[in-house]
Every structure is written in structure tokens, then in C-alpha cells.
C-alpha positions in Angstrom: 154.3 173.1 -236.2 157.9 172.5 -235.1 158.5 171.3 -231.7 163.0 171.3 -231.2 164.8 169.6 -228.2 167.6 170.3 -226.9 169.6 169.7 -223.6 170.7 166.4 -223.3 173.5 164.2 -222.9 175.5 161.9 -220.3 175.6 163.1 -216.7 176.5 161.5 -213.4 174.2 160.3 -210.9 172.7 163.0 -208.8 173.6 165.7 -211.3 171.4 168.0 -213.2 170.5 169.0 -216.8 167.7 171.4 -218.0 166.2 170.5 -221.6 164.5 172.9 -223.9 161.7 172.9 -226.5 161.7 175.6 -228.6 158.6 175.5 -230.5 157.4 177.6 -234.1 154.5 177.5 -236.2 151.7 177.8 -234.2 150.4 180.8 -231.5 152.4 179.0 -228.1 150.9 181.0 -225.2 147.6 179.2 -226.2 148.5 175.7 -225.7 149.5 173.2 -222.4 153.1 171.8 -223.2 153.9 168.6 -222.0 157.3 166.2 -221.4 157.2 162.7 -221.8 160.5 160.1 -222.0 160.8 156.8 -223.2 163.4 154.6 -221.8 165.0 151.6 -223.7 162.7 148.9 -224.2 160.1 150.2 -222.4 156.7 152.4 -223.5 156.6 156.5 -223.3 155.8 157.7 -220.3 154.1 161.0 -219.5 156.9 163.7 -217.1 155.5 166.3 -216.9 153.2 168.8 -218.4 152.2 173.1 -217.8 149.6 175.3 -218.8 149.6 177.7 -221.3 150.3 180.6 -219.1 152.4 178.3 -216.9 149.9 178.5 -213.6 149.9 175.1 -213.3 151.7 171.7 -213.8 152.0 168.2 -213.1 154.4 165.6 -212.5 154.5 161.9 -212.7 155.3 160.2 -209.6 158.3 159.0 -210.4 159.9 163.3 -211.0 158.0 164.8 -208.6 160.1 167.0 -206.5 163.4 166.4 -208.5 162.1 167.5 -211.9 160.4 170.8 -212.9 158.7 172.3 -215.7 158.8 176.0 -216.9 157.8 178.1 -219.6 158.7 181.4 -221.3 155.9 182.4 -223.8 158.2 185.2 -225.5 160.8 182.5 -226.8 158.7 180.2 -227.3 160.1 178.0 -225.1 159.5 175.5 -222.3 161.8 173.9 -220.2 162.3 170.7 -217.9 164.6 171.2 -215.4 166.3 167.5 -213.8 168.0 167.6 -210.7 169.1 164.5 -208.7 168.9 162.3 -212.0 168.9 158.4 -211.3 170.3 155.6 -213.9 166.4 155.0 -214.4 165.9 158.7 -215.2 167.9 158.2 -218.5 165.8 157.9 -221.9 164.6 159.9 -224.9 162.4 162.9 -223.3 160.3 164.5 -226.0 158.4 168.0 -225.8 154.7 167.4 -227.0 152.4 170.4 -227.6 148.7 169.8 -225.8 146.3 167.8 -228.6 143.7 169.2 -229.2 142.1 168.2 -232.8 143.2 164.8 -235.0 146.8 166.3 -235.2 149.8 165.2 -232.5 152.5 166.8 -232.3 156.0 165.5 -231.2 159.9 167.0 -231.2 161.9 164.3 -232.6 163.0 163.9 -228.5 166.8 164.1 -226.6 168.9 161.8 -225.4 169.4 161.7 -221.1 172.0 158.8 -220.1 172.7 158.7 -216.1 175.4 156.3 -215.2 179.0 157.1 -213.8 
């Protein structure tokens, strides 16, 4: 299992970014597919997350209504799409696939800094 993000980098307040997670090794229309970010100093938190055919997601409080998650099962793929980024938006956001045995799996994460 491979879990790759990509997307990040330094943007201005109130701009946007969309991460991907392009994931191998395993069958990915049959598993949920979740965001998480940890910001400096402080623990991971859960974004958002989508089901395996995409019908429905969740956000945390804090994204709701600015962030949104998407999928596309033939490239193995999901996206986060980040609109109206704050300075407290920025942090290392990691793709997790859904757990569902002893086994966790975690993209080594991308970098989002907000500040002007």
C-alpha cells in the first residue's frame, strides 16, 4: 500500500489549493479515504473523510463549507480541495486510507503554509 501527496505549498490568505492522494497497492474503490493535518506543535486532527464510491463525506468543523473532498476511483485518486485558507489552516495534511484490520496506513503528508 502506497498512499502519495501532493499539492501543497505557501499561499496567501483567502486563496486556494487542491491536494491529491494518489494511492497503489491495494483495490481503492473498496475503501473510505480520509484527510487529516497536523499543525506545528499541535496533535493530528481528522479534515475530512469520503466513501468508497464518494456518496458521502464529512468535515470537521473547523473546513466545513471552505474545504471539500472528492474522489476519482479510475486514478486512484482523492482529492481535498481548500478554498478561503486561514493562517490556522496551514499544517502537514496527510491522505489516510479507512482502517480496517491491525494495519494503518498513512502518505508521508504535504506541507500547507498560509501567511502573506
Amino acid at each position: 500500500v502506497q498512499l502519495v501527496e501532493s499539492g501543497g505549498g505557501l499561499v496567501q490568505p483567502g486563496g486556494s489549493l487542491r491536494l491529491s492522494c494518489k494511492a497503489s497497492g491495494f483495490t481503492f474503490s473498496s475503501y473510505a479515504m480520509s484527510w487529516y493535518r497536523q499543525a506545528p506543535g499541535k496533535e493530528r486532527e481528522f479534515v475530512a473523510d469520503i466513501s468508497n464510491f464518494g456518496f458521502t463525506t464529512n468535515y470537521a468543523d473547523s473546513v466545513q463549507g471552505r474545504f471539500t473532498i472528492t474522489r476519482d476511483n479510475a486514478e486512484n485518486t482523492v482529492y481535498l480541495q481548500l478554498n478561503g485558507l486561514r493562517p490556522e489552516d496551514t499544517a502537514v495534511y496527510y491522505c489516510r486510507r479507512a482502517r480496517t484490520g491491525p494495519m494503518d496506513y498513512w502518505g508521508k503528508g504535504t506541507l500547507i503554509t498560509v501567511s502573506s
